[in-house]
C-alpha positions in Angstrom: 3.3 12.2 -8.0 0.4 9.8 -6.7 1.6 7.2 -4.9 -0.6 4.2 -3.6 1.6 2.7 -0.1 2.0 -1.2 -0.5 1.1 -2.6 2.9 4.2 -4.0 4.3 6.0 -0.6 2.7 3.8 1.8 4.7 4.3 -0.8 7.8 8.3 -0.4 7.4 7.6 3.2 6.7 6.3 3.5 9.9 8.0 1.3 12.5 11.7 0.5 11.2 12.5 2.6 8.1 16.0 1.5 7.5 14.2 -1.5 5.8 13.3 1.2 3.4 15.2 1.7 0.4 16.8 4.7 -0.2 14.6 5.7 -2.9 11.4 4.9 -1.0 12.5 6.9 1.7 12.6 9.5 -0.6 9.5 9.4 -2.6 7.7 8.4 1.4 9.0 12.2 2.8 9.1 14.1 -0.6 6.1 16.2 0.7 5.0 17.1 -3.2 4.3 13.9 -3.5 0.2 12.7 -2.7 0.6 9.7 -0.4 -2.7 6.8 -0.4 -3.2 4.2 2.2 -6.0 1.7 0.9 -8.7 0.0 2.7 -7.2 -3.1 1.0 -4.1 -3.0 3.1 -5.9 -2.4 6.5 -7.8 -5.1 5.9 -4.7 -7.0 5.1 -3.1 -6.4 8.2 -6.4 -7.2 10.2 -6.8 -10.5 8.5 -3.0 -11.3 9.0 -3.2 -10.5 12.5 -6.2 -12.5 13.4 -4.7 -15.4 11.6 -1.3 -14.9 13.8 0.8 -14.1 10.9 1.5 -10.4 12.1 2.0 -8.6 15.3 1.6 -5.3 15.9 2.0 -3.4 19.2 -1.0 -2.6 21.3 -2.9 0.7 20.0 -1.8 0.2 16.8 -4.7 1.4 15.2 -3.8 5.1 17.1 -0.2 4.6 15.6 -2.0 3.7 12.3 -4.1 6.7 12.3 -1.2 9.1 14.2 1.0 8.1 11.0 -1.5 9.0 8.3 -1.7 12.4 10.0 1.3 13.1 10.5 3.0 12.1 6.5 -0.3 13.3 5.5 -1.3 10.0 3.6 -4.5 10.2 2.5 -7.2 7.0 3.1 -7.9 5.3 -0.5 -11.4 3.7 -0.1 -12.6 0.7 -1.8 -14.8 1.6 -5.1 -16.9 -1.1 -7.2 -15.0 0.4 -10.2 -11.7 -0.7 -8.5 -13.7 -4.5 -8.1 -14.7 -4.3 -11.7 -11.5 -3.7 -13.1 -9.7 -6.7 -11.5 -11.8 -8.6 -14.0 -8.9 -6.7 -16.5 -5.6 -7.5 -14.4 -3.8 -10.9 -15.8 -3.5 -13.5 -13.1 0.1 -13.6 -12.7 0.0 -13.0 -9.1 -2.8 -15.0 -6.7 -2.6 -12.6 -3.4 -5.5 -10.8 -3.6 -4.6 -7.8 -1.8 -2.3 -7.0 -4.6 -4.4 -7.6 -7.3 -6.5 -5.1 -5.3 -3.9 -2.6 -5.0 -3.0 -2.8 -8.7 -7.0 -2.3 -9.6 -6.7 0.7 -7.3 -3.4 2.2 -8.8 -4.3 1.6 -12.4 -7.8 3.4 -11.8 -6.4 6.2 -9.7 -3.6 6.9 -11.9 -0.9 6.0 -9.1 2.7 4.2 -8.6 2.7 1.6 -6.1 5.7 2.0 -3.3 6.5 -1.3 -2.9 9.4 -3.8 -2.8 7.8 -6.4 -4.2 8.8 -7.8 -7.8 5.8 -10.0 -8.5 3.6 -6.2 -8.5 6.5 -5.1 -11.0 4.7 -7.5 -13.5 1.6 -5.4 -14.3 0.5 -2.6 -15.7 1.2 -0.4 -13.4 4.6 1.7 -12.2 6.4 0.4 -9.0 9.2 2.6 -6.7 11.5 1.0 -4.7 
């Protein structure tokens, strides 16, 4: 299964799994499964750390990029066919890195590991 990592998913995936649900944690180490990371979330967690709304350890774009490696997630670039098809996704949710990962899921034929209900609205299948 394709699976697209919500950002504060892959963050709990990554520094304090037991916040991971027990499904998650399954579907995040099932190694048959084909793990993304988007651009959309790493810009997520830049913007939320220069605003002071996140902290991260120092170096943790090494523990970024060691994690990746290591679960073998791969990197989900940004496409102007994922931009055009927001213009398709109803506006029931405002935070535009969602609406970003949805676009991406929907177009790459993924579920979105996340535990957030508001994503659950759309058109697209959620794992928690």
């Amino acid at each position: 299964m394709n699976i697209l990592i919500d950002t504060q998913a892959f963050l709990w995936a990554v520094s304090d799994s037991d916040k991971l649900s027990e499904r998650a944690k399954e579907v995040f180490y099932n190694p048959q499964n084909v793990l993304y990371f988007s651009a959309a979330s790493y810009w997520e967690i830049c913007l939320k750390m220069s605003l002071g709304k996140l902290r991260l350890e120092k170096g943790w774009k090494k523990v970024i990029d060691r994690e990746m490696s290591v679960n073998s997630i791969k990197w989900l670039k940004l496409k102007k066919e994922h931009m055009v098809r927001l213009l398709y996704i109803p506006w029931l949710h405002n935070d535009p890195f969602d609406r970003m990962l949805i676009a991406q899921a929907q177009m790459e034929k993924c579920a979105i590991l996340t535990s957030d209900p508001q994503i659950a609205q759309y058109d697209v299948q959620t794992i928690w």
